[in-house]
C-alpha positions as CSV (number, residue, x, y, z in Angstrom):
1,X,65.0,225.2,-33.4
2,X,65.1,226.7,-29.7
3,X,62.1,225.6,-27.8
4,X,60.9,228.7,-25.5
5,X,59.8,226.7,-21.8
6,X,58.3,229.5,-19.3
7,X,58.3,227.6,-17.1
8,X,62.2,226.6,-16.8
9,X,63.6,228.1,-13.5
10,X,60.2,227.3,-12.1
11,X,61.4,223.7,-10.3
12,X,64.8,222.3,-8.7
13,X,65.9,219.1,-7.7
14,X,68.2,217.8,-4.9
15,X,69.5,214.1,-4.6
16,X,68.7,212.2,-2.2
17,X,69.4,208.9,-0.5
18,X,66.5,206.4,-0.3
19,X,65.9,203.7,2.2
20,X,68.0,201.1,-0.1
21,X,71.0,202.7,-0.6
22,X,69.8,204.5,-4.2
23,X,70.2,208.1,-5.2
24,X,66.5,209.5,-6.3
25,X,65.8,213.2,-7.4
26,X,63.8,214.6,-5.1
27,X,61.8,217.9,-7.4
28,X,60.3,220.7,-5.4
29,X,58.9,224.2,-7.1
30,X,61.0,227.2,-7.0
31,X,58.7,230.0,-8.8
32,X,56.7,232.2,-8.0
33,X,52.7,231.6,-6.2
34,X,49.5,233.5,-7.5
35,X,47.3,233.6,-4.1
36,X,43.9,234.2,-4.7
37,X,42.6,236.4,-1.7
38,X,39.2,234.8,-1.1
39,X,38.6,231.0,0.3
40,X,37.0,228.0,-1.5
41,X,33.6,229.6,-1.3
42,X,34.1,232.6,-3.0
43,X,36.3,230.7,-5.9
44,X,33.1,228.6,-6.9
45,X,30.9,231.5,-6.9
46,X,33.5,233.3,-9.4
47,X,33.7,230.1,-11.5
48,X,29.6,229.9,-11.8
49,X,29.7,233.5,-12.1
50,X,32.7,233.7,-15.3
51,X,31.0,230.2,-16.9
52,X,27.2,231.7,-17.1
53,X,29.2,235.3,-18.4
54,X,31.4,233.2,-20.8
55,X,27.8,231.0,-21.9
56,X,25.8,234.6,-22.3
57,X,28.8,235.9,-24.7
58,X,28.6,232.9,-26.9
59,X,25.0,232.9,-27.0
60,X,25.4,236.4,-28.0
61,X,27.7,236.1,-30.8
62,X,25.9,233.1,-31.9
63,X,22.4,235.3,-32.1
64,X,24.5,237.8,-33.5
65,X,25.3,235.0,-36.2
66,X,21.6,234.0,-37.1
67,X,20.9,237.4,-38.4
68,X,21.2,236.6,-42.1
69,X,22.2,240.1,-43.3
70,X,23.7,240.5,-46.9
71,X,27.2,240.9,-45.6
72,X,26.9,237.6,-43.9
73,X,28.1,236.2,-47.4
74,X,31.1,238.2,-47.6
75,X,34.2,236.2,-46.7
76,X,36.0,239.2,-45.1
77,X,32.6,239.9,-42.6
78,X,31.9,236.4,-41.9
79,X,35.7,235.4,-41.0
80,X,36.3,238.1,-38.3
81,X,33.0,236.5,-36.7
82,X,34.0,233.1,-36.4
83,X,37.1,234.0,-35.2
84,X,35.0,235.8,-32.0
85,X,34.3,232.5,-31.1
86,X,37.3,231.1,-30.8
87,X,38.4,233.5,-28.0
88,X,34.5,232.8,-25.9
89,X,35.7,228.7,-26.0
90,X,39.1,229.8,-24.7
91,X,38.0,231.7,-21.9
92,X,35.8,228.3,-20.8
93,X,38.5,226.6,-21.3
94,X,40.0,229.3,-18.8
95,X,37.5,229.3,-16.8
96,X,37.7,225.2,-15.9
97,X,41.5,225.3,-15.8
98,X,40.9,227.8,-13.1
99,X,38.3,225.3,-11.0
100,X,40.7,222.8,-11.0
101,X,43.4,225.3,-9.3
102,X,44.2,225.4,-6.1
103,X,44.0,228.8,-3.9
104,X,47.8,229.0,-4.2
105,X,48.4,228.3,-7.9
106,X,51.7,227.7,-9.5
107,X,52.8,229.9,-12.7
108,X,51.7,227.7,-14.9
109,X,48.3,227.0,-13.2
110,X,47.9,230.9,-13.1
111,X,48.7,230.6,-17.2
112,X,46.4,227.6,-17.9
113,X,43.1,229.6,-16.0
114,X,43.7,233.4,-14.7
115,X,45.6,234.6,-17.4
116,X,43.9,232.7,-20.4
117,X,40.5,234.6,-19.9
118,X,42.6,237.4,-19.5
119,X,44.1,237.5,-22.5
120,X,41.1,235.9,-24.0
121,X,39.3,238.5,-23.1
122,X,41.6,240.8,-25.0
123,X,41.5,238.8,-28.3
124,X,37.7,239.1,-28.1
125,X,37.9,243.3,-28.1
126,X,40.5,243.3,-31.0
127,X,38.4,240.9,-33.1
128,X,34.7,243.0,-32.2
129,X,36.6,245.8,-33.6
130,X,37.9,244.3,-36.7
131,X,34.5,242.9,-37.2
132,X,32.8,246.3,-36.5
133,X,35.6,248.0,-38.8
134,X,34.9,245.6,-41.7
135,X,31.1,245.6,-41.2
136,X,31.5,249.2,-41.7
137,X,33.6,248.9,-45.0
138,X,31.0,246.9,-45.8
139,X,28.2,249.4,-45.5
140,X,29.8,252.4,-47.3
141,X,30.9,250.1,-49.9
142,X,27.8,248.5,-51.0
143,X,25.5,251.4,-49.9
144,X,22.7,252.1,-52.3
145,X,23.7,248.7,-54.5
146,X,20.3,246.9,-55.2
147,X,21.1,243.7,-52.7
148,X,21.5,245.6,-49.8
149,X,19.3,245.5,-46.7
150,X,20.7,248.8,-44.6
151,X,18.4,248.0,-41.6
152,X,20.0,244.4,-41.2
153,X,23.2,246.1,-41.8
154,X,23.3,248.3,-39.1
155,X,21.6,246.3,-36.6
156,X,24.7,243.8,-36.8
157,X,26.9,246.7,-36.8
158,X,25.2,247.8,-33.4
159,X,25.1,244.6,-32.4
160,X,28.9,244.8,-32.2
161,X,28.0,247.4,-29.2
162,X,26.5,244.7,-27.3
163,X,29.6,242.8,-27.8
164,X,31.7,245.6,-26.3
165,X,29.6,246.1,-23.4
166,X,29.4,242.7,-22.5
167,X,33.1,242.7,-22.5
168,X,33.4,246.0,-20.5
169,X,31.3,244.2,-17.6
170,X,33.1,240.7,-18.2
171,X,36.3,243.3,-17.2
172,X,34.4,244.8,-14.2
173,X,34.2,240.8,-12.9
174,X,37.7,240.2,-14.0
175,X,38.9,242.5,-11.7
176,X,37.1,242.3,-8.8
177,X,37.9,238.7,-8.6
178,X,41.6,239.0,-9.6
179,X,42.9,242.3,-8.7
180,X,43.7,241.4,-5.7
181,X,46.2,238.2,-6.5
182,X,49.2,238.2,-4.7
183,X,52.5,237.3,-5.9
184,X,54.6,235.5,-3.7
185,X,58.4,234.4,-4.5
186,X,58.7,230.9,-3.3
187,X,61.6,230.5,-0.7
């Protein structure tokens, strides 16, 4: 088995001579450097700003949860939701891996923060709209069956909308926070 490393080229090494006599490695990084275009100031605000965002979209999904509709015991409904949360926890994740960056982050510091809730971010719209899909199965399948509550039904299908939104303005913040980053080649 091959292991994949992104990060391969990224650093180099020289020898060097130490003070006794000794050859040591001196490692210094080679890649490329994501610079963020604002100062400190501006990166805490973002951070506050993506964490209470990221807090509101699990809150969200959660209340979106605590409806109790019949579909909620259907393993193919109930599977796409929890899997909504997984993406929320990464972009935290995301989110503190990008507080502990510095202005000028390496490729894999980028990775660990930027470009989690990024991708995040993504996995969160394909996942509302295999919920919303299935929710909607759902619905034409079971319409009219005695156990079926349409009014719940379609207010977590809606719901989905408030998902979608929140996403659409978690992009707007995405961006005008990160469209700007700069990518400099080391030299």
């Amino acid at each position: 088995m091959i292991l994949h490393n992104p990060y391969k080229g990224d650093y180099d090494h020289k020898p060097e001579v130490d003070k006794k006599g000794r050859f040591r490695d001196k490692f210094y990084y080679t890649g490329d450097l994501f610079v963020l275009p604002f100062d400190e100031k501006t990166k805490k605000r973002s951070v506050w700003q993506f964490t209470l965002f990221e807090v509101l979209l699990l809150a969200e999904l959660l209340g979106q949860g605590m409806l109790n509709q019949t579909s909620s015991r259907t393993l193919w409904i109930v599977l796409p939701y929890l899997f909504q949360i997984l993406p929320v926890l990464l972009m935290l994740v995301g989110t503190f891996e990008y507080k502990l960056s510095r202005l000028h982050m390496v490729r894999s510091e980028y990775d660990k923060g930027v470009a989690r809730m990024r991708r995040s971010a993504y996995g969160l719209m394909v996942l509302t709209v295999v919920s919303f899909i299935c929710t909607l199965v759902y619905i034409i399948l079971k319409h009219g069956s005695e156990e079926f509550d349409p009014a719940k039904e379609v207010i977590y299908l809606l719901w989905h909308f408030l998902t979608v939104g929140l996403m659409f303005l978690y992009g707007k913040l995405y961006s005008k926070y990160f469209s700007q980053i700069e990518n400099q080649k080391v030299e």
